[in-house]
C-alpha positions, 0 to 999 in steps of 0.5 A: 500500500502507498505512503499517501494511502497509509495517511488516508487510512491512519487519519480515517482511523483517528476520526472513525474513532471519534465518531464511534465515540470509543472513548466511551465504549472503551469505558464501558468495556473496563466496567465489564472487565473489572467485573470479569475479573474475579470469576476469570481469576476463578476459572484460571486457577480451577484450570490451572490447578488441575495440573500445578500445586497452589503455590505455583498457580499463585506464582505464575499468575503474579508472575503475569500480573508483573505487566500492570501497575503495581496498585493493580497487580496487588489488587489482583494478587489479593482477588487471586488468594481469596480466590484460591482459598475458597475454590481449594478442594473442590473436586469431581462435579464440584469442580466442573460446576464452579468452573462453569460458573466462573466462565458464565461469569466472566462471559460478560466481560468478552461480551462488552468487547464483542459489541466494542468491535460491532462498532469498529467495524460498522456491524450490527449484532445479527447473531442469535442469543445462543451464538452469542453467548457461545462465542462470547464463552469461547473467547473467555476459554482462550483467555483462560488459556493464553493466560496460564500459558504467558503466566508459565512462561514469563514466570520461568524466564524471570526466574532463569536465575533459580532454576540456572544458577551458573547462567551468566547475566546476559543470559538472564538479562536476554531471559528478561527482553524474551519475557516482555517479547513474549508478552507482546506476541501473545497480546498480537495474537489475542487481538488478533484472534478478537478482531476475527472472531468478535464482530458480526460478520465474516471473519477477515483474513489474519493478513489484515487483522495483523496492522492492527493487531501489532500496534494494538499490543506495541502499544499496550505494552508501552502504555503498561510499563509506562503508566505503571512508571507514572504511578508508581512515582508521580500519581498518588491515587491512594491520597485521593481516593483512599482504599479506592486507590487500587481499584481506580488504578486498576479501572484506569488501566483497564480503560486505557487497554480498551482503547487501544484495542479499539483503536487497533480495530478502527485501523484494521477497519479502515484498512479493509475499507481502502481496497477493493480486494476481498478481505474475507476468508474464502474463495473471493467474491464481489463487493456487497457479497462479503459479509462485512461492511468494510469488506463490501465498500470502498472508502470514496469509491462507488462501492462506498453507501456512506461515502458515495452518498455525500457527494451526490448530496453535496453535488446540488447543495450549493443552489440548495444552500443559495436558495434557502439562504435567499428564503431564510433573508426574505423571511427575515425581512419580515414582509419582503418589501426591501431587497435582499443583498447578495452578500446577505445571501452568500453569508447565510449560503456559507452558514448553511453549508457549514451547518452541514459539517461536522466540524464548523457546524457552530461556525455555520450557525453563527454565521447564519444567525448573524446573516438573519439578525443584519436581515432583520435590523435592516427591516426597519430601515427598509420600512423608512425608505418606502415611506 
């Protein structure tokens, strides 16, 4: 793709974005989140204790927890000890009913994620309830799943030091930079597989889910080291909230990581919304037979409904725009007995067309307010005249 075309798509991005109000959204979905928490906690540890004793379990998830601000690791290893102690000795029916609950539990979290990327990529939810909730249960298993995993895995190369005393340290420092790669292809892949299979429509190939999905975790990794820096030195959370501080820290984080994930799906979006090529899995098909809006329209293009439709309506506006400005001065007359200046007119005409925009709407009304008030004290005047 050409440099000028990566701009269309990165500004595209920024204002879908803005329009799909992801900000918002991204609060929504740390809600969610934060309430997920304890039942995935649940099911992580019922899982991985099947094959690892307590203490491991407990290790290896503060091991992964390492990646958050400290205020929210803590609060989580606190949440991951009581959760511990009450799932301990559950066996048999027991334990597949707790796990079972803990999933259902946790579903909600991955269901806030799944509207989330509805939005991103211009979708509506047409998925029945069954399918939904299977879907949403899914992508909470392979979070289970990956989360053991990186939790093994971190927790081995950070503790290279113990199970290989004789190791040098540039192979315990290279042990350290694998725990943080590692950490980033893992969060690459769980994008990646949310932006496949979180919206309603046909899944895109992996080919173009992986822009997104790279900057997505290149991004979160940053923001994690960095806004655990912040808090850790500059923020004081605890003096202004009080007990509450870890919990707004932990919310804080988890809003900041929804954005990013969103914003890695609005530029994913936007990507397949600049070609004309067929982005979706399968043998390729025509446009508005792939399943997917960004797939079925080109941004600009004829094939584009949003985009092709607002030039066509722009292509007559301006006699629109001229006519109804003449109309809005000549009723702001009052009775039409004065006549009405071009230039009143191209003034209000300008007002009309910005009102249109979206970002000089309220320098449109202003103007069109203004044209209209000359209007009307020029009444008066007008009246004199004819007398």
């Amino acid at each position: 793709m050409p440099r000028p075309a990566w701009k269309q798509v990165l500004v595209r991005a920024w204002r879908e974005g803005s329009d799909d109000n992801i900000g918002l959204i991204a609060a929504g979905v740390a809600f969610y989140g934060f309430l997920a928490i304890v039942p995935l906690l649940g099911a992580v540890v019922m899982l991985y204790g099947l094959v690892a004793d307590r203490q491991t379990v407990i290790d290896n998830v503060q091991a992964l927890a390492q990646v958050m601000p400290a205020d929210a690791a803590r609060l989580v290893g606190e949440q991951l000890l009581n959760v511990v102690d009450t799932s301990d000795g559950k066996k048999g029916f027991g334990l597949l009913l707790a796990l079972a609950t803990a999933l259902f539990g946790a579903r909600n979290g991955a269901g806030a994620v799944m509207s989330a990327l509805n939005i991103a990529y211009e979708e509506k939810e047409t998925r029945g309830f069954i399918a939904t909730n299977l879907t949403a249960i899914g992508i909470t298993v392979g979070a289970v799943v990956v989360a053991i995993l990186a939790g093994v895995a971190i927790a081995a190369l950070g503790h290279l030091d113990t199970l290989l005393p004789w190791a040098p340290a540039a192979l315990l420092a290279l042990g350290k930079i694998l725990s943080y790669v590692l950490l980033l292809l893992g969060g690459a892949a769980g994008a990646a597989t949310l932006y496949r299979y979180g919206p309603a429509r046909d899944r895109a190939r992996w080919v173009w889910l992986t822009p997104g999905s790279l900057l997505a975790a290149l991004l979160w990794l940053a923001l994690s080291l960095g806004f655990g820096l912040y808090v850790a030195n500059f923020g004081n959370y605890n003096a202004t909230y009080g007990s509450l501080g870890a919990v707004v820290v932990m919310l804080t984080w988890l809003y900041l990581s929804s954005y990013i994930l969103l914003f890695g799906a609005e530029l994913n979006s936007e990507l397949e919304h600049q070609t004309a090529r067929d982005t979706t899995r399968g043998a390729p098909t025509a446009l508005g037979t792939r399943g997917a809006w960004v797939a079925d329209h080109v941004a600009g293009g004829t094939g584009s409904i949003k985009d092709a439709e607002a030039p066509a309506a722009d292509a007559a506006s301006p006699g629109q725009h001229f006519a109804a400005a003449r109309g809005t001065a000549r009723l702001a007359h009052g009775a039409g007995t004065a006549k009405v200046g071009v230039v009143l007119s191209s003034t209000a005409t300008l007002g009309l067309a910005l009102i249109r925009t979206r970002d000089r709407a309220l320098i449109g009304t202003a103007l069109l307010g203004a044209a209209t008030l000359v209007a009307w004290m020029g009444r008066d005047r007008a009246g004199v005249d004819e007398r």
